[in-house]
C-alpha atoms as a printed R data frame, in Angstrom:
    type eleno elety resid chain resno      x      y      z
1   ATOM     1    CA   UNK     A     1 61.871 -3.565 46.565
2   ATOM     2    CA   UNK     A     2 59.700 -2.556 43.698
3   ATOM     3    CA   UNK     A     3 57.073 -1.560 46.298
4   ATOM     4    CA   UNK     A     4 59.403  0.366 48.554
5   ATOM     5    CA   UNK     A     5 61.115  2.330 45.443
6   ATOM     6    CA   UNK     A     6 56.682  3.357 44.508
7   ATOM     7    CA   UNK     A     7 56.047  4.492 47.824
8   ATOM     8    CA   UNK     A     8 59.597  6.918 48.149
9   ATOM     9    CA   UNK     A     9 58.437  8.321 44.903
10  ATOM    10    CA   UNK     A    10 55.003  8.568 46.223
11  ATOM    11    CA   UNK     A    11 56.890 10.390 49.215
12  ATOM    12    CA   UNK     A    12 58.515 12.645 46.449
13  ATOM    13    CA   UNK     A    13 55.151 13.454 44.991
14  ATOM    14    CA   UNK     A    14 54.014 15.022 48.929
15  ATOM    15    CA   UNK     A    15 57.325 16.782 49.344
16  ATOM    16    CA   UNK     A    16 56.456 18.972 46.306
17  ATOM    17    CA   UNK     A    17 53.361 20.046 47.354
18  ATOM    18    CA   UNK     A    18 54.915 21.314 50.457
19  ATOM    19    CA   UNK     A    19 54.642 25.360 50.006
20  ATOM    20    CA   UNK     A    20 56.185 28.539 52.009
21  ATOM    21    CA   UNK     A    21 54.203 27.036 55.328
22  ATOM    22    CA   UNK     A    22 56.979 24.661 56.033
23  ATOM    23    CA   UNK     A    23 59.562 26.947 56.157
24  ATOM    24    CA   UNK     A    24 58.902 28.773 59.156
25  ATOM    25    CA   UNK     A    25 60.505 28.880 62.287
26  ATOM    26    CA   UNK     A    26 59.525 29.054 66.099
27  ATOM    27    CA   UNK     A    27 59.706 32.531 66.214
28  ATOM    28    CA   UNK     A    28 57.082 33.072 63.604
29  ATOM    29    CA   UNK     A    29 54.358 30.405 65.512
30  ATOM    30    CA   UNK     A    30 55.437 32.152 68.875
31  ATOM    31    CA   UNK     A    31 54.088 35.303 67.204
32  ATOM    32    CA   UNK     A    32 50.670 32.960 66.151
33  ATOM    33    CA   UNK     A    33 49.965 32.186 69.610
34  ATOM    34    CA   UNK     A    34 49.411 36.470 70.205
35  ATOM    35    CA   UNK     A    35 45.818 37.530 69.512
36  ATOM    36    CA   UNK     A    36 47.566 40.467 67.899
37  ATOM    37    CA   UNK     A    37 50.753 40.396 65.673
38  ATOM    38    CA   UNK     A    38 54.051 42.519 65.862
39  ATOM    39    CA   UNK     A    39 53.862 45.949 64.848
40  ATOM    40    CA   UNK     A    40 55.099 45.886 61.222
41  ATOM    41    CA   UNK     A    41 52.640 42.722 60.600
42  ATOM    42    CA   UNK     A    42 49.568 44.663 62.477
43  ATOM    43    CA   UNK     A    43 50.543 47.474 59.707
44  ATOM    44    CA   UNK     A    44 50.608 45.325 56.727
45  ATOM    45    CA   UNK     A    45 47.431 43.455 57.638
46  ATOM    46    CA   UNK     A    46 45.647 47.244 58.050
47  ATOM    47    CA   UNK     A    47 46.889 48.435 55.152
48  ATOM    48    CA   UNK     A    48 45.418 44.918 53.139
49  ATOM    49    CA   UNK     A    49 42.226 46.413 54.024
50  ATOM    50    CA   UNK     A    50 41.351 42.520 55.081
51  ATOM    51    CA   UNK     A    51 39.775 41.822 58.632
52  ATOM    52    CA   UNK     A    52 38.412 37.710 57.286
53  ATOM    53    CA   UNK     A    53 36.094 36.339 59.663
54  ATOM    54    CA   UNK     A    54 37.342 32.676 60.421
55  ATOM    55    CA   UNK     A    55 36.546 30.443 57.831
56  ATOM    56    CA   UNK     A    56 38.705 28.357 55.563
57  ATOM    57    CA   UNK     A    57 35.612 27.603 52.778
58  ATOM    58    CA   UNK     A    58 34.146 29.910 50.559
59  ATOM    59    CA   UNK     A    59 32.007 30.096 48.006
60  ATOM    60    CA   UNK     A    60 33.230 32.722 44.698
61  ATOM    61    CA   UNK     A    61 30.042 33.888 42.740
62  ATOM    62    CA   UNK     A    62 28.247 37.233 40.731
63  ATOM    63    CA   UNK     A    63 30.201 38.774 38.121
64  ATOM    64    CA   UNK     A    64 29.203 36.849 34.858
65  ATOM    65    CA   UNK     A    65 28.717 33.377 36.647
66  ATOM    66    CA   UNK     A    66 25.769 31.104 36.680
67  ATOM    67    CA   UNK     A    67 26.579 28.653 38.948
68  ATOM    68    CA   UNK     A    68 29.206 29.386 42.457
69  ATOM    69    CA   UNK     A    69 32.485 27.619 42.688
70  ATOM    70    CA   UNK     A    70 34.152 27.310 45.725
71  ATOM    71    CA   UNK     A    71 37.445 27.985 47.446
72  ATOM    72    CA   UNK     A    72 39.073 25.880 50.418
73  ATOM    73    CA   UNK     A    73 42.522 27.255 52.204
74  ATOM    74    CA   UNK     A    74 44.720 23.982 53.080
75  ATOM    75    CA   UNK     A    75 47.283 22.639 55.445
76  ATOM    76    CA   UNK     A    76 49.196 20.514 52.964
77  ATOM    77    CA   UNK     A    77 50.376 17.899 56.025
78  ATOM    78    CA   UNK     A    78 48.551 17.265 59.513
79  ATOM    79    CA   UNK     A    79 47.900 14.680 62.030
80  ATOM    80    CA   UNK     A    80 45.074 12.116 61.319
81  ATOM    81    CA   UNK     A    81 44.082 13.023 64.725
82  ATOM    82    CA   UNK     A    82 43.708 16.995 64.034
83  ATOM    83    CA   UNK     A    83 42.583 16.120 60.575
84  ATOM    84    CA   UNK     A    84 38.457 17.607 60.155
85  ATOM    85    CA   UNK     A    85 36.481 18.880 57.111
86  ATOM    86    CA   UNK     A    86 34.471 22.325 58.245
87  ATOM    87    CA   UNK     A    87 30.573 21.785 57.319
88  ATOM    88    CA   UNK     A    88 29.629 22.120 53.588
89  ATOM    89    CA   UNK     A    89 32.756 21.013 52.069
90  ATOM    90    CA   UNK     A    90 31.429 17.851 50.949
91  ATOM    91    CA   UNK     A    91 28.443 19.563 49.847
92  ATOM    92    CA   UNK     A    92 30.733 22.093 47.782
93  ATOM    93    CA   UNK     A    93 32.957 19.613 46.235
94  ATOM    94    CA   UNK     A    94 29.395 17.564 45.124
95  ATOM    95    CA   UNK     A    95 27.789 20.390 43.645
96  ATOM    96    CA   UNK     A    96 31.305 21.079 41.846
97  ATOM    97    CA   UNK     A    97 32.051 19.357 37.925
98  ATOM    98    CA   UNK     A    98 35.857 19.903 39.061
99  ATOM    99    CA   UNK     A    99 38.501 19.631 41.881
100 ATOM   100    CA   UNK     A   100 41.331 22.308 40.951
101 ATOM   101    CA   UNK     A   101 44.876 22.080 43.106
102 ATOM   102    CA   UNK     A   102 47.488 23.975 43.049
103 ATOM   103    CA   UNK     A   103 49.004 21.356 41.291
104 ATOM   104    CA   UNK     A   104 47.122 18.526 39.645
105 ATOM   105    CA   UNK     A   105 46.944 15.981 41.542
106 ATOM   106    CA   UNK     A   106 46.348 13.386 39.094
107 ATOM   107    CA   UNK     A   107 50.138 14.326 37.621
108 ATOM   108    CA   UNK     A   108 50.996 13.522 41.344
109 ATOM   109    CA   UNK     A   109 49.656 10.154 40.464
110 ATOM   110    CA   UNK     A   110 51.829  9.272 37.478
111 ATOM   111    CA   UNK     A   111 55.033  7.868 38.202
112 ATOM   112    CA   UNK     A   112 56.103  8.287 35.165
113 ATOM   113    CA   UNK     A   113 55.455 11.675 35.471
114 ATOM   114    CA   UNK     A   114 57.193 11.893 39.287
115 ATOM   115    CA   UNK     A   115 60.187  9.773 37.804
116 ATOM   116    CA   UNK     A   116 60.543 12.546 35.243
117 ATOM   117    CA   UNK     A   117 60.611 15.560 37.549
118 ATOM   118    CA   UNK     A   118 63.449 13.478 39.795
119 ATOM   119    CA   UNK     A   119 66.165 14.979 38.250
120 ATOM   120    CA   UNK     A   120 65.234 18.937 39.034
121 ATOM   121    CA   UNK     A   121 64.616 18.035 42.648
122 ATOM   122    CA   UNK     A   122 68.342 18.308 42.968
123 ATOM   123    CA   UNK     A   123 70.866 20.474 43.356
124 ATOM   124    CA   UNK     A   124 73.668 21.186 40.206
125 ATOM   125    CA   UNK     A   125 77.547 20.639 40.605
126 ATOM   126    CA   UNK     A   126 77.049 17.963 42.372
127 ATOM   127    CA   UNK     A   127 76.385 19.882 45.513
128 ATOM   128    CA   UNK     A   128 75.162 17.909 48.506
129 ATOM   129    CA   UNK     A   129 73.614 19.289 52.234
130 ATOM   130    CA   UNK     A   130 76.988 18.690 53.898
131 ATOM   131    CA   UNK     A   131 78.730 21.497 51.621
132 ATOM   132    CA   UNK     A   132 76.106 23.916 52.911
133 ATOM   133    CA   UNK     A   133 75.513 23.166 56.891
134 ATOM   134    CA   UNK     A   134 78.569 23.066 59.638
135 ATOM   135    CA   UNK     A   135 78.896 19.552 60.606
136 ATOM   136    CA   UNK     A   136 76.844 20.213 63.795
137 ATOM   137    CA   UNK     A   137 74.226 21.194 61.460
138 ATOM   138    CA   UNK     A   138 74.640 18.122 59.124
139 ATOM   139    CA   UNK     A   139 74.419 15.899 62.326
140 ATOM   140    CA   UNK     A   140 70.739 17.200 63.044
141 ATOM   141    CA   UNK     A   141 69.604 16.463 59.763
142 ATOM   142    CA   UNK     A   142 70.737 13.270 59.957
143 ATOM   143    CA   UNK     A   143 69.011 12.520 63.056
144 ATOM   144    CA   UNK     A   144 66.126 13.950 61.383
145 ATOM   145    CA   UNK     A   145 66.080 11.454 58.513
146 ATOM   146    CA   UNK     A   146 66.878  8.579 60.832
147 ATOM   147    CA   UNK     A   147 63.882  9.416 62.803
148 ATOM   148    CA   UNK     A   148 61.729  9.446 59.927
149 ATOM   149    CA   UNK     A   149 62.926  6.036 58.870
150 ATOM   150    CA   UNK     A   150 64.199  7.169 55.720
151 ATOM   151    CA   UNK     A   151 68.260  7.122 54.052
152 ATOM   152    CA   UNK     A   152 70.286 10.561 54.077
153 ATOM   153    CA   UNK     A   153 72.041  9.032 51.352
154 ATOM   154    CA   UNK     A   154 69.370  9.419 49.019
155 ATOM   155    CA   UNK     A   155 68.217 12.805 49.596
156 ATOM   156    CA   UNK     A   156 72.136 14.143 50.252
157 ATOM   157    CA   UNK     A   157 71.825 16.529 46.871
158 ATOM   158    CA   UNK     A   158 68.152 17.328 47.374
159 ATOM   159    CA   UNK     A   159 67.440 21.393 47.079
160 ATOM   160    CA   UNK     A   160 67.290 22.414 51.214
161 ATOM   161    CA   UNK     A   161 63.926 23.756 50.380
162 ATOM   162    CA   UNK     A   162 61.681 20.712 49.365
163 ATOM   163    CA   UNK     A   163 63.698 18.967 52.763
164 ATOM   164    CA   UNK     A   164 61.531 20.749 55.098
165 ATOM   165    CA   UNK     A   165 59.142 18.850 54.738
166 ATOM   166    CA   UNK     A   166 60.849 16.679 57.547
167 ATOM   167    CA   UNK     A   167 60.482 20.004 59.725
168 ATOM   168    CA   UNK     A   168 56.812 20.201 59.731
169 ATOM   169    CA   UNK     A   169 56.358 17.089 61.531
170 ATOM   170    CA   UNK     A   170 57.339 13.330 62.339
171 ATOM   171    CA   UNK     A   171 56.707 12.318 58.846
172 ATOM   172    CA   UNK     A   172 57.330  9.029 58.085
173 ATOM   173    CA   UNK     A   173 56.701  6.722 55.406
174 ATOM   174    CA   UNK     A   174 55.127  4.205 57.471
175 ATOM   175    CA   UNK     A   175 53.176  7.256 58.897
176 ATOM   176    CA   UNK     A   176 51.895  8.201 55.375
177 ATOM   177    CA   UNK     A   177 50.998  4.273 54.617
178 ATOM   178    CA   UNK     A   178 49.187  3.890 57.955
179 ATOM   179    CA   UNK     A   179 46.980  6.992 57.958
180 ATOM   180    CA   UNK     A   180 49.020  8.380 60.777
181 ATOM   181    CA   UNK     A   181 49.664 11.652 58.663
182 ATOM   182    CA   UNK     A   182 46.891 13.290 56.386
183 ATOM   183    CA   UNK     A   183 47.330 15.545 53.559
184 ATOM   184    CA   UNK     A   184 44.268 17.620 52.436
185 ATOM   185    CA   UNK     A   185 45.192 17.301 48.677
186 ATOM   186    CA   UNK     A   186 45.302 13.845 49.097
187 ATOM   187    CA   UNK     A   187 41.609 13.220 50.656
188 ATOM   188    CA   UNK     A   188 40.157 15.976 48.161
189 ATOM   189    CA   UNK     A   189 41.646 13.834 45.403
190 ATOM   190    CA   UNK     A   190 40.073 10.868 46.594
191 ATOM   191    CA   UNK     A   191 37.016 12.531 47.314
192 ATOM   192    CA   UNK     A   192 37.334 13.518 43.345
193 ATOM   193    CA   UNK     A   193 37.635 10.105 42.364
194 ATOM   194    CA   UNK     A   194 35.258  8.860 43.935
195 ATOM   195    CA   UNK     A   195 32.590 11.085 42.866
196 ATOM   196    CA   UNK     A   196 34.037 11.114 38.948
197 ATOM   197    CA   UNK     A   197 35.145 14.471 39.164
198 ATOM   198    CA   UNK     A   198 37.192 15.774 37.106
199 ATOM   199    CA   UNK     A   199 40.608 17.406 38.408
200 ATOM   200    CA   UNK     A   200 43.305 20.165 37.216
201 ATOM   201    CA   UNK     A   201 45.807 22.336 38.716
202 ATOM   202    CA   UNK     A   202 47.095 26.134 38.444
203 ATOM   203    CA   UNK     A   203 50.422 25.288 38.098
204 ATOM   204    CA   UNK     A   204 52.331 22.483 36.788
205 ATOM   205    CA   UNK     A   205 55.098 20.020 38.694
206 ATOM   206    CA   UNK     A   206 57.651 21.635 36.791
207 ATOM   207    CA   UNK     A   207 56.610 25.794 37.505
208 ATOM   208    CA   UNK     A   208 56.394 24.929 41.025
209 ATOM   209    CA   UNK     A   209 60.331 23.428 41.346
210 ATOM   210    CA   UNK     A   210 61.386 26.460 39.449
211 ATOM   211    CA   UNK     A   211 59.892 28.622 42.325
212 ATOM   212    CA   UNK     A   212 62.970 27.309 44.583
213 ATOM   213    CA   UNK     A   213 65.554 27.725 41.714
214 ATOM   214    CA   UNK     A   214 65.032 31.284 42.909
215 ATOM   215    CA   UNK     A   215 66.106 31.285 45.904
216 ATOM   216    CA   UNK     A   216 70.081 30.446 46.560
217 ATOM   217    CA   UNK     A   217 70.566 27.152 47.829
218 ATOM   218    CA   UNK     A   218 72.427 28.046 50.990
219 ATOM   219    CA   UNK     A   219 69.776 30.557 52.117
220 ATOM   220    CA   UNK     A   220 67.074 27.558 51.715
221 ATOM   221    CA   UNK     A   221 69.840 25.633 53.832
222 ATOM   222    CA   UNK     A   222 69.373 28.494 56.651
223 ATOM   223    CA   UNK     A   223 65.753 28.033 56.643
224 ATOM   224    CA   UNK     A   224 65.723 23.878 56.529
225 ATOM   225    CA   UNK     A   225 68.113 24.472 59.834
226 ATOM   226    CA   UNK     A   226 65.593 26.860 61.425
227 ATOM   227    CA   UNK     A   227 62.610 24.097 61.167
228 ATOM   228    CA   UNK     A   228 64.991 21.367 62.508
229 ATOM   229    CA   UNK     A   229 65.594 23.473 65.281
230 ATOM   230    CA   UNK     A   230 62.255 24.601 65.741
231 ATOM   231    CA   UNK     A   231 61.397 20.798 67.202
232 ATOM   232    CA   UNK     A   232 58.784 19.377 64.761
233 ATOM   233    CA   UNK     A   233 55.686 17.765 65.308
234 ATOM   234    CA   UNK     A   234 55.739 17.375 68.756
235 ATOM   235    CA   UNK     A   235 57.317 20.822 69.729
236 ATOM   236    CA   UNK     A   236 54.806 23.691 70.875
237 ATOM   237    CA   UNK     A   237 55.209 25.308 67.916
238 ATOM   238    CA   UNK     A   238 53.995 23.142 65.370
239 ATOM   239    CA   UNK     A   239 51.055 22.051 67.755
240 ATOM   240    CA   UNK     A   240 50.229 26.379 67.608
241 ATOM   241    CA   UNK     A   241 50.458 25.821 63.383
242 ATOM   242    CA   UNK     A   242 47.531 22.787 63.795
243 ATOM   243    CA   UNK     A   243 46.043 25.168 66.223
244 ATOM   244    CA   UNK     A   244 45.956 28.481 64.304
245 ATOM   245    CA   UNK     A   245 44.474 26.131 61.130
246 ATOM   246    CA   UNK     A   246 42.036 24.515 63.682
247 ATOM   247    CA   UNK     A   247 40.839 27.646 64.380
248 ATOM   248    CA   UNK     A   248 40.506 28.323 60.730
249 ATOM   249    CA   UNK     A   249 41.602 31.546 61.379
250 ATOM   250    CA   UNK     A   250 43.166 33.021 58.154
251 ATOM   251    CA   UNK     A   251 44.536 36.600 59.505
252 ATOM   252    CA   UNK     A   252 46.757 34.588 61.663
253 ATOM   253    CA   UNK     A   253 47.555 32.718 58.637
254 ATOM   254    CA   UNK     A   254 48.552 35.972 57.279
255 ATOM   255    CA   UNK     A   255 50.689 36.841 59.929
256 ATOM   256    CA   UNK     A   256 52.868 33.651 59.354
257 ATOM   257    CA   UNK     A   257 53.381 34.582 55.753
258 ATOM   258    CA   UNK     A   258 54.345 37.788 56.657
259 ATOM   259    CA   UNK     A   259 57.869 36.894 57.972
260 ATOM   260    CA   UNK     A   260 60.184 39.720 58.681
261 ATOM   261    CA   UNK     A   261 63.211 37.389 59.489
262 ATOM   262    CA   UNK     A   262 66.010 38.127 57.615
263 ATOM   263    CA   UNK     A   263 66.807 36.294 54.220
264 ATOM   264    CA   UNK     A   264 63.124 35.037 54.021
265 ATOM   265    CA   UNK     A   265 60.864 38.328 53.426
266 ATOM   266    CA   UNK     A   266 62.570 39.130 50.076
267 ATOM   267    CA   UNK     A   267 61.354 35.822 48.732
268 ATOM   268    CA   UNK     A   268 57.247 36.536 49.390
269 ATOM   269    CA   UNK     A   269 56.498 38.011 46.306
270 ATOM   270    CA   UNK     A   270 57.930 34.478 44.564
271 ATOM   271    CA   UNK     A   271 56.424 32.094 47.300
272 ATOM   272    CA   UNK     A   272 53.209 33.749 47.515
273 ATOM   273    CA   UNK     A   273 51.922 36.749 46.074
274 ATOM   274    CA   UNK     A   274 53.154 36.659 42.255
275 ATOM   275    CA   UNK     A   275 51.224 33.355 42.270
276 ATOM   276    CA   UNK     A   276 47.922 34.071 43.659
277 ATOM   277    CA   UNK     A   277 47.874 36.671 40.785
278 ATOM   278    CA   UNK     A   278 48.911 34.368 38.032
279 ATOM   279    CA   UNK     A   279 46.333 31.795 39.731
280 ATOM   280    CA   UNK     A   280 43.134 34.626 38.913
281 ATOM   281    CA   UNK     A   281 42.568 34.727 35.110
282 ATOM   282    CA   UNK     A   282 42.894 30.833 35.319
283 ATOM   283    CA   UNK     A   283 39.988 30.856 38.327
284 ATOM   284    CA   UNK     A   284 38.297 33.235 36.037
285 ATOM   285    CA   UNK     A   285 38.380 31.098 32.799
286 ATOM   286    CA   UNK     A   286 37.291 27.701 34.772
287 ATOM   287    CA   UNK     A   287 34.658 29.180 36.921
288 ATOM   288    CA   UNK     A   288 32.762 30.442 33.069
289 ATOM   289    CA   UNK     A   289 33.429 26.747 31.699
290 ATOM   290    CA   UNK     A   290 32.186 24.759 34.750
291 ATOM   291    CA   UNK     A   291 31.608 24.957 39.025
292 ATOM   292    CA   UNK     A   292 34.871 24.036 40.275
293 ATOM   293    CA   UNK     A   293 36.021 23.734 43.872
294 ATOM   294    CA   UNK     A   294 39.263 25.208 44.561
295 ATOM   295    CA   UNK     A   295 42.063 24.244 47.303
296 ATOM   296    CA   UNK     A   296 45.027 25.442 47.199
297 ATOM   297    CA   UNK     A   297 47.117 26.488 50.691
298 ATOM   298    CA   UNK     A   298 45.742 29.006 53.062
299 ATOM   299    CA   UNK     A   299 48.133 31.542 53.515
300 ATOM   300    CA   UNK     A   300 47.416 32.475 49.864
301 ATOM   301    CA   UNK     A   301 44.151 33.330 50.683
302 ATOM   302    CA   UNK     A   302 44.311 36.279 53.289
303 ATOM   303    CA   UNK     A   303 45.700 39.833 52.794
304 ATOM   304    CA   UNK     A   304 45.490 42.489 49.974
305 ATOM   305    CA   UNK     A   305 47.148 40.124 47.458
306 ATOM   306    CA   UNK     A   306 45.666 37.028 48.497
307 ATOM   307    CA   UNK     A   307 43.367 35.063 46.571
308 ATOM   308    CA   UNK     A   308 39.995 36.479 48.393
309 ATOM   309    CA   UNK     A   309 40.981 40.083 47.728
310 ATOM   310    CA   UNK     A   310 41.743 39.217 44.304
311 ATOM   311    CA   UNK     A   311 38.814 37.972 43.238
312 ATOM   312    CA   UNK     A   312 36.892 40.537 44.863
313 ATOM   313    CA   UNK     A   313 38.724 43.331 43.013
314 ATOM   314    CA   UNK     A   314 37.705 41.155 39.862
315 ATOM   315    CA   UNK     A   315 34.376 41.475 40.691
316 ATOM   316    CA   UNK     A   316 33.608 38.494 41.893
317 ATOM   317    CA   UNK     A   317 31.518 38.059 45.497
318 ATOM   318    CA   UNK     A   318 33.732 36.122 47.946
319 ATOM   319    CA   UNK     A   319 31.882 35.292 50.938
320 ATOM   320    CA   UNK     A   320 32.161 32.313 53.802
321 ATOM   321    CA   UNK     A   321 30.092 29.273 52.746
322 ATOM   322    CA   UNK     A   322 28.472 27.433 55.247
C-alpha cells in the first residue's frame, strides 16, 4: 500500500510539470502537420522576427560570460520508443556545474515536499469534475482514468488543468514504472545525479499551481474535454506532436502555442510569455555564477518573446550547438 500511495504521489510530481503543451486540441496538431501555418499565426511568427533553424539545443554565450551554458527545449512526456537525445547534449550537460528546470527537480523528489503541495492541486468549495462537464462529458473522463489504471475517485476535485495530462497520451502508472513512458526532466535529472551536478529551477512547485488559479476552472474543464476528444496517444494527432518535436522543429512549436481557439489565446501571456521573461534575469544571474544547462519546454523557446529572442536582446549570442 505504502508503495502504491509513493508512486501516485510520484505520478502527482509528473502531472505538475505538465505545461500549456497538453492542452491542445486536434485542431491545433492538424494545423502542425502544414509546412505553413494559418494566416494570423504566419503573421505573428513574421512579425517575431524569428525564422529558428531546427534545433532543440543551444548553446547561450558573449555578453560578460566566460564559460557557455546551454539551453535544451523539452517534451515533458513521450514514448520510450520516440524518446532520443540530439548530439552534444551529453556533452553540454558534462561541461555544465548545473542542471536548471523549470522547476527543480530535486523538490519533485521530496515527498514531503509533493505531500505539501497536495492540497492546492484542488479545486475550493468542494467542487468536483462532474459539476463542470455534462454527464456525457463526465463519462469520457471516466473511461479515460479507467484506461490509465488509475481511480476517478481520487482525482474527482483535481483543477481540470493539471488532468490533461491523461490527454497527452496512454499514461499509466505501470507505464511510468516500466519505462514505457519517458519524461525529459526525468532522464536530465538522472543524468544530474549521476554526474554530481548540481540542480535548481526558475520557478518553484508552488508559482507554477498558481499559474492555473488564473484561469476559471470551467474554461480549463473545456480544454481537458478538447484533449479527451482529441484521441490521445494513439490518435494522429498526438503521433504529429512526437513528430513536430522529432523534427526538432521549434517554429512549428510556435505555431502550437499560438492558439487562436476561443477561451485559450487570452491565457498566453500567463502560460507562456510572462514567464520566459521572469525566467531571463535568473538565466542571467546563474550563467555569471557557474555553466549551467538549461531545459525547460520548447514552445517557450521560439518567437519574439521566447526564451532565444530574449536572451539575444540581452546581449547574449544564442546559436544551435552541435
Amino acid at each position: 500500500m505504502t508503495k502504491h500511495i509513493h508512486s501516485l504521489l510520484s505520478f502527482f510530481s509528473l502531472i505538475i510539470l505538465v505545461q500549456f503543451t497538453a492542452c491542445k486540441s486536434a485542431k491545433d496538431t492538424t494545423e502542425l502537420a502544414t509546412n505553413a501555418p494559418s494566416a494570423p499565426k504566419a503573421e505573428m511568427q513574421k512579425e517575431s522576427g524569428e525564422n529558428l533553424p531546427n534545433n532543440l539545443l543551444w548553446k547561450i554565450s558573449g555578453k560578460e560570460l566566460t564559460q557557455p551554458s546551454y539551453l535544451y527545449g523539452t517534451i515533458h512526456i513521450i514514448g520510450a520508443e520516440d524518446f532520443f537525445l540530439p548530439v552534444g547534449t551529453e556533452s553540454a550537460i558534462n561541461e555544465s556545474d548545473r542542471v536548471v528546470f523549470e522547476i527543480d527537480m530535486a523538490d519533485m523528489q521530496d515527498m514531503s515536499k509533493v505531500m505539501g503541495m497536495m492540497d492546492k492541486l484542488f479545486m475550493d468549495d468542494d467542487l468536483t469534475i462532474k459539476d463542470l462537464v455534462s454527464p456525457e462529458d463526465y463519462a469520457l473522463v471516466e473511461a479515460q482514468f479507467e484506461k490509465a489504471g488509475l481511480p476517478i475517485f481520487f482525482f474527482q476535485r483535481m483543477k481540470p488543468m493539471f488532468l490533461t495530462v491523461f490527454t497527452s497520451g496512454d499514461m499509466s502508472l505501470g507505464d511510468m514504472q516500466s519505462g514505457k513512458i519517458k519524461s525529459y526532466e526525468t532522464e536530465f535529472m538522472e543524468m544530474a545525479q549521476s554526474g554530481n551536478k548540481k540542480t535548481a529551477g526558475l520557478e518553484t512547485i508552488d508559482f507554477q499551481i498558481s499559474i492555473f488559479d488564473q484561469i476559471p476552472y470551467k474554461e480549463q474543464a473545456n480544454m481537458l474535454m478538447e484533449g479527451i476528444k482529441s484521441g490521445g496517444a494513439g490518435s494522429d494527432s498526438f503521433k504529429e506532436i512526437v513528430e513536430v518535436y522529432k523534427e526538432q522543429n521549434l517554429n512549428k512549436m510556435l505555431s502550437m502555442s499560438l492558439s487562436d481557439e476561443e477561451g485559450i489565446a487570452e491565457f498566453e501571456d500567463i502560460l507562456l510569455n510572462e514567464r520566459n521573461k521572469n525566467w531571463i534575469p535568473q538565466m542571467q544571474s546563474m550563467m555569471t555564477e557557474s555553466q549551467n544547462f538549461f531545459a525547460v519546454g520548447a514552445a517557450h523557446l521560439p518567437g519574439k518573446e521566447g526564451v532565444i529572442n530574449l536572451l539575444r536582446e540581452a546581449g547574449y549570442t544564442v546559436e544551435p550547438y552541435k
